[in-house]
Wavefront OBJ file of the C-alpha trace (Angstrom):
o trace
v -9.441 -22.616 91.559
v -12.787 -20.401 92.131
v -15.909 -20.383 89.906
v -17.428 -17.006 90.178
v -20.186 -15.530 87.946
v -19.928 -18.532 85.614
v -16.422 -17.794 84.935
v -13.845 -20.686 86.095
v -10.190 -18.740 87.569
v -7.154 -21.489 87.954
v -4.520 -19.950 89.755
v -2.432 -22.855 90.430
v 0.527 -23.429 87.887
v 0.234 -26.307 86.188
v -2.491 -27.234 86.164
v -4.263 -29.053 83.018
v -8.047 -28.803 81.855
v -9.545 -30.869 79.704
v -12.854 -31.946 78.116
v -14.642 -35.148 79.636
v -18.077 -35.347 77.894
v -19.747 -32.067 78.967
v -18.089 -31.389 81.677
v -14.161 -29.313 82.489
v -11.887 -31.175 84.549
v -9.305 -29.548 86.139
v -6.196 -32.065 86.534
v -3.277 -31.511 89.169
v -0.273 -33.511 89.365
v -2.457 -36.187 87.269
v -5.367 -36.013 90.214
v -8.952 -34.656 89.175
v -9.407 -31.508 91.766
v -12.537 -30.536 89.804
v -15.167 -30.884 87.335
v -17.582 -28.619 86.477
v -20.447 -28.925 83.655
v -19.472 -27.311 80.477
v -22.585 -24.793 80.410
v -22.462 -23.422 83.419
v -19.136 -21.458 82.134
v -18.803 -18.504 79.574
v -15.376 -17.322 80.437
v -11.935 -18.950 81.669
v -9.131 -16.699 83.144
v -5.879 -18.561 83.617
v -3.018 -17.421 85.583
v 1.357 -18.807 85.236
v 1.363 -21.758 83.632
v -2.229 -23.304 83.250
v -2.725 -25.615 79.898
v -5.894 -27.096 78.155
v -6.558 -29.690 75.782
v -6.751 -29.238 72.515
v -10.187 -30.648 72.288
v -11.603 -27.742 74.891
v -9.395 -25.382 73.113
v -11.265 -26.170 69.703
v -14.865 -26.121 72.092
v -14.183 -23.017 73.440
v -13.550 -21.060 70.031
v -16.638 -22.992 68.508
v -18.714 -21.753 71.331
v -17.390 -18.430 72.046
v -16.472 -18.975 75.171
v -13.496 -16.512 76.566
v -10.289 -17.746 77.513
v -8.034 -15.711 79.095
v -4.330 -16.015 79.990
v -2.529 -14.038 82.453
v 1.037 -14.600 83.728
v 1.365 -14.637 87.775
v 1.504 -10.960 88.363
v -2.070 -10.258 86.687
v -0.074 -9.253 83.215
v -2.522 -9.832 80.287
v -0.559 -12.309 77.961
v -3.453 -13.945 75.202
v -6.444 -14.512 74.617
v -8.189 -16.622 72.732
v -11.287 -15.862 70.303
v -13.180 -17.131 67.915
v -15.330 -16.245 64.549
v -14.937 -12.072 64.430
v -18.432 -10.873 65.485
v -20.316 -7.920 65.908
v -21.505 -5.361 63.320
v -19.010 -4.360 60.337
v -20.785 -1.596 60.093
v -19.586 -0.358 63.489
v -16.069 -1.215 63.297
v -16.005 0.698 60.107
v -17.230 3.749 61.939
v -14.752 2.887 64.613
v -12.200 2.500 61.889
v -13.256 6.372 60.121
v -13.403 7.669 63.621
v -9.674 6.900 64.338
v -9.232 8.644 61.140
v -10.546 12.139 62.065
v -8.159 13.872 64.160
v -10.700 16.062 65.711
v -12.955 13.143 67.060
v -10.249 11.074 68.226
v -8.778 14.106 70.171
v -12.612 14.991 71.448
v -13.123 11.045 72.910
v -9.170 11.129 73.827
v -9.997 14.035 76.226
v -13.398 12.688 77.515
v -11.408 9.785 78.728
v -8.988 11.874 80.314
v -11.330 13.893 81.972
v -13.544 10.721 83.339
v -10.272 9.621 84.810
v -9.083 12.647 86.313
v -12.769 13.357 88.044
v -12.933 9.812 89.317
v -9.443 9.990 90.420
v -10.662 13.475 92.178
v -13.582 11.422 93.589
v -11.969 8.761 95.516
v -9.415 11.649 96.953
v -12.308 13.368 97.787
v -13.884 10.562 99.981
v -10.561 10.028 101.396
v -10.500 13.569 103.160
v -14.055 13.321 104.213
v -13.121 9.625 106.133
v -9.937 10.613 107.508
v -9.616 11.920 111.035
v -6.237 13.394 110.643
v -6.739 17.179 109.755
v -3.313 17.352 108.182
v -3.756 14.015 105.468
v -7.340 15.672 105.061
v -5.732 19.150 104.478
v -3.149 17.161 102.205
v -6.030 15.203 100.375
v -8.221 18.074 99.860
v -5.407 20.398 98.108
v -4.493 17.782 95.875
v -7.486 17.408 94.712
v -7.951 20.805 93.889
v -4.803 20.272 91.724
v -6.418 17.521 90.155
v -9.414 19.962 89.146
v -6.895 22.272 87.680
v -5.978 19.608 85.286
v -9.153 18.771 84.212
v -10.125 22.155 83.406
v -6.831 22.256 81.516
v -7.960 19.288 79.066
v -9.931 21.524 76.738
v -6.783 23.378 76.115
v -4.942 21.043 74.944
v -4.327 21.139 71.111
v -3.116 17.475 70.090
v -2.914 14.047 71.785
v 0.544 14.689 73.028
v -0.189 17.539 75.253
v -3.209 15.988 76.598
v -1.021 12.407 77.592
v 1.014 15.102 79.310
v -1.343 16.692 81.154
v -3.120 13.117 82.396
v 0.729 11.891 83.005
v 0.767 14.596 85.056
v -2.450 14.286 87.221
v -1.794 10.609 87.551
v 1.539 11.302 89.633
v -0.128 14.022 91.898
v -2.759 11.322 92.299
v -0.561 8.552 93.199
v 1.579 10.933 95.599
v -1.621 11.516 97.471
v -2.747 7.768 97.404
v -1.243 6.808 99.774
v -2.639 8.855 102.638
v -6.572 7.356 102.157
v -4.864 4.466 103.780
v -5.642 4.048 107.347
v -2.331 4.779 109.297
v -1.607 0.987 110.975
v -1.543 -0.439 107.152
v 1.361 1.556 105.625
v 4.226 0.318 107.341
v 3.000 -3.274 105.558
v 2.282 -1.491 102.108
v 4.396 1.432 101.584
v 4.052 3.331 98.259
v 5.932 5.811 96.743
v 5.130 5.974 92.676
v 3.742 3.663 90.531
v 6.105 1.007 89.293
v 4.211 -1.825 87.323
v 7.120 -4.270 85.423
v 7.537 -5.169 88.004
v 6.067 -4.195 90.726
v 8.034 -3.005 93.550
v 6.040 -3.349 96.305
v 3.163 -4.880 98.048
v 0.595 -1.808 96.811
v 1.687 -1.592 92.732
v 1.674 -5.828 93.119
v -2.117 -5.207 94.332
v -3.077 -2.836 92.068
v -1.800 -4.039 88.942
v -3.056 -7.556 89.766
v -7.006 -4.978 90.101
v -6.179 -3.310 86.414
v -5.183 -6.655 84.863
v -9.282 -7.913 85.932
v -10.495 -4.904 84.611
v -8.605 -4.406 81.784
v -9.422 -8.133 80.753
v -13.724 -7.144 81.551
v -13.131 -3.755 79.490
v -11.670 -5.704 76.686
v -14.472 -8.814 77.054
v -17.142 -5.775 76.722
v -15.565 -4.016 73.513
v -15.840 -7.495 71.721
v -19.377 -8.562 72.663
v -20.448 -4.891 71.201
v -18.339 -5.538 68.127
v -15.901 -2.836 68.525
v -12.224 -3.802 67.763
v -10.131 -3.688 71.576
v -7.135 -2.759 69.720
v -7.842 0.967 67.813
v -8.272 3.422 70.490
v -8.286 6.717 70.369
v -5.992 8.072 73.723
v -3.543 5.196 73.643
v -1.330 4.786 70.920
v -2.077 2.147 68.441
v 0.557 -0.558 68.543
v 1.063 -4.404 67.029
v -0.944 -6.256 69.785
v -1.358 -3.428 72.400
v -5.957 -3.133 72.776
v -5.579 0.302 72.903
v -9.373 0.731 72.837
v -9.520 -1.434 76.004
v -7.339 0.500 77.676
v -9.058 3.837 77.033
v -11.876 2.219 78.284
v -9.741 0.787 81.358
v -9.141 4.687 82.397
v -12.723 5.316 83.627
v -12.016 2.175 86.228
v -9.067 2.888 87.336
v -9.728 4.667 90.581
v -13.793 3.667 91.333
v -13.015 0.399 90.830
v -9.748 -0.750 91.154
v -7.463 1.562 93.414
v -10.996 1.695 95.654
v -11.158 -1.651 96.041
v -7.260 -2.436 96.906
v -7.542 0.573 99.591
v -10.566 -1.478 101.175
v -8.928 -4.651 101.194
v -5.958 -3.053 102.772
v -7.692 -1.242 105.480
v -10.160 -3.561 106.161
v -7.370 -6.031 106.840
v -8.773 -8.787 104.322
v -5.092 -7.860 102.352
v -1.826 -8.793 104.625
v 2.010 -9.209 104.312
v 1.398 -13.248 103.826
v -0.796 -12.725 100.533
v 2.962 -11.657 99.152
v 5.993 -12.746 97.431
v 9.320 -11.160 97.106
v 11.174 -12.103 94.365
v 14.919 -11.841 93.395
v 15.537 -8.843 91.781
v 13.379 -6.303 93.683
v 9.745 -7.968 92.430
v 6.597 -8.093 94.777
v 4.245 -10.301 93.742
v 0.306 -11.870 94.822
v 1.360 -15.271 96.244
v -1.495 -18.232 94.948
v -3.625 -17.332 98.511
v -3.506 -13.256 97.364
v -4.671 -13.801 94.230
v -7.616 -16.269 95.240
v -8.352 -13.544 98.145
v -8.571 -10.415 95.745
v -10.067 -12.592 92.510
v -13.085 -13.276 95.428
v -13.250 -9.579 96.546
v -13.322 -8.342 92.952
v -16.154 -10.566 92.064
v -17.917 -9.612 95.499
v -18.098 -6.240 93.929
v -18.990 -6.691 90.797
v -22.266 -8.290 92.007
v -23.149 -5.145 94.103
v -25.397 -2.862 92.915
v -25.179 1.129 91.902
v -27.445 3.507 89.784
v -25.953 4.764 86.526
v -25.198 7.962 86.163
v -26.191 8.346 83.016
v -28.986 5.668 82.446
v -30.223 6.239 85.918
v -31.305 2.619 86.307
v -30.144 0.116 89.176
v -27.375 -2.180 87.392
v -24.745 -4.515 88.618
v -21.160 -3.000 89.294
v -19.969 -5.983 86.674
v -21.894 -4.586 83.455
v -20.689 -1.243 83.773
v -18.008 -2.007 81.318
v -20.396 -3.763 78.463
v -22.538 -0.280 79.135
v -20.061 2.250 78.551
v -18.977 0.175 75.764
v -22.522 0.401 74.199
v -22.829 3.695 75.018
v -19.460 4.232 72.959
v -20.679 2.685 69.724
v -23.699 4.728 70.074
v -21.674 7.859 70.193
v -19.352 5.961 66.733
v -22.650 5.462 65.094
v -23.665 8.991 65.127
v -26.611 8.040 67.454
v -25.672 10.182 69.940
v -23.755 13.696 70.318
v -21.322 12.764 72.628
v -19.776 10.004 74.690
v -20.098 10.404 78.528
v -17.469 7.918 80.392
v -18.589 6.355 83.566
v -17.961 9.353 86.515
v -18.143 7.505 90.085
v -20.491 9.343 92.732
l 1 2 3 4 5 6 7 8 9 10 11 12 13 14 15 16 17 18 19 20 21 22 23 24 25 26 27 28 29 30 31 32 33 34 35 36 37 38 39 40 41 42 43 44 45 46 47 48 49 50 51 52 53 54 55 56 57 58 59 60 61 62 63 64 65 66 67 68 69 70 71 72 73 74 75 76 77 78 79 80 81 82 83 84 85 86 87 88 89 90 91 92 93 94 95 96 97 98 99 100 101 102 103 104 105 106 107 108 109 110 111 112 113 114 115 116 117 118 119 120 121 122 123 124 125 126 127 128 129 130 131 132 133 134 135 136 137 138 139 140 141 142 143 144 145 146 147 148 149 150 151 152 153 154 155 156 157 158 159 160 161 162 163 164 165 166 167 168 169 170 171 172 173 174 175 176 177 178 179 180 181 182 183 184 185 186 187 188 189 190 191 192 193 194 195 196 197 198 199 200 201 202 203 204 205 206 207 208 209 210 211 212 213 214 215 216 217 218 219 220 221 222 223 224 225 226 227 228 229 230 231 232 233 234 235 236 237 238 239 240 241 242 243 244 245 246 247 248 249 250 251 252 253 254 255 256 257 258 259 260 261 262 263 264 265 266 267 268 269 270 271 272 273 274 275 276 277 278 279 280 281 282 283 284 285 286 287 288 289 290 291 292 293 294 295 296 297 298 299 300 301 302 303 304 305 306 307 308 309 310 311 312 313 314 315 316 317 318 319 320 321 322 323 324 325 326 327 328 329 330 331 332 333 334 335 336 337 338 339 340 341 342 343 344
């Protein structure tokens, strides 16, 4: 259990929370482990098998207040929300937006291309670190490739081609990931391609445990603006699936996510012991892992970074609820173009 930036994680299955007054209780094996007052939380993310009263269920929607359920891995499962907010008025430009082919493709490929370029970035950084001169050699040349793609995205005529071209980048990425490791840490996380359900080793456990946080932020940010997580405009739109979230996950991906699982890793604050094996080939975070990275995450997000396009100091947490403003802005017509989040 960890309370960081007023939002209370429980990673330890089975446990119960429920409403005492004006306070949350968190109850294990019948035995109160904590209580904390009811207004010093906005958001609750639970991981396995964590229950809560009805009565805090029925607080939470009257209040607002995020709850979040993910199953042990960091796989998003529900959430739950209350009254629909925001402005109609966006949505339904949202909604006419999805509708024109043209715009959806334009935003579709300004995703893409924010991806690719951070992707490019942390390579990038990788070769200028390393002290090998072949991995820096290696690093360097496939991030060249990775600026062919991008100036490939213009090209591309429909959404298909363009998922294409990003599924493409995204494997030349990964195949290069794993040299920005330092050398004594990948005999304990070997990687050879992205597997995610499940993972297969200790690096996609780690990762996809990072994109489940962020993903769960992205889509936290779309629904305090008022957009609706689940129309997006690169992902396919599917019963349940926040496509819109996930767009918006893309620009995170590397600067936030991969970057931070590489540091843990090489800094040694991520070991063999934070793991689980489980039958049937699945690596997972063990309750100590999770705890470990949920702390790290949250270290980061407090840090601070000048925005690229705002060019104002602003905490590494808000960058989501930004780009998400600065995306209805672009659906509203008040601005020309949307500019996704591009990692210095």
């Amino acid at each position: 259990m960890t309370v960081l930036q007023n939002t209370l994680y429980v990673t330890t299955p089975d446990a119960y929370l429920r409403l005492e007054g004006e306070t949350v209780c968190v109850m294990i094996e019948e035995q109160k482990r904590l209580q904390v007052p009811l207004h010093h939380l906005s958001a609750f993310v639970l991981f396995d098998h964590v229950m809560l009263s009805p009565a805090l269920l029925g607080r939470c929607a009257e209040d607002g207040r995020s709850v979040v359920w993910l199953s042990r891995s960091g796989q998003f499962r529900a959430r739950l929300e209350g009254p629909v907010s925001g402005n109609i008025l966006l949505r339904q430009a949202q909604f006419r937006a999805a509708e024109d082919a043209v715009l959806t493709l334009t935003l579709a490929k300004t995703t893409v291309a924010g991806k690719l370029r951070n992707s490019r970035q942390l390579l990038m950084r990788g070769a200028r670190e390393t002290a090998v001169t072949e991995e820096k050699e290696s690093l360097v040349y496939a991030a060249k490739l990775l600026a062919n793609q991008i100036r490939k995205i213009p090209q591309a005529g429909d959404l298909d081609r363009l998922r294409g071209l990003e599924g493409d980048a995204a494997r030349l990425y990964f195949e290069a990931l794993p040299q920005v490791m330092k050398p004594q840490a990948r005999a304990d996380f070997p990687f050879e391609c992205r597997s995610r359900r499940p993972p297969r080793d200790r690096f996609n456990a780690l990762i996809s445990f990072l994109y489940a946080l962020a993903m769960s932020d992205c889509r936290a940010s779309l629904e305090t603006v008022g957009l609706d997580p689940q129309l997006g405009f690169l992902h396919a739109v599917r019963p349940g699936r926040p496509a819109l979230a996930l767009d918006l996950l893309e620009e995170f991906r590397a600067p936030l996510a991969d970057r931070l699982a590489l540091t843990l890793i090489n800094r040694g604050q991520i070991q063999v012991r934070h793991f689980d094996e489980r039958e049937g080939g699945a690596v997972l975070l063990n309750d100590e892992g999770r705890k470990s990275v949920i702390t790290a995450w949250q270290t980061r997000k407090q840090e601070e970074i000048i925005h690229p396009v705002l060019q104002q100091n602003v905490p590494v947490g808000l960058l989501p609820h930004l780009q998400a403003r600065l995306l209805a802005r672009r659906l509203r017509g008040d601005v020309a173009h949307y500019v996704p989040y591009l990692q210095r």
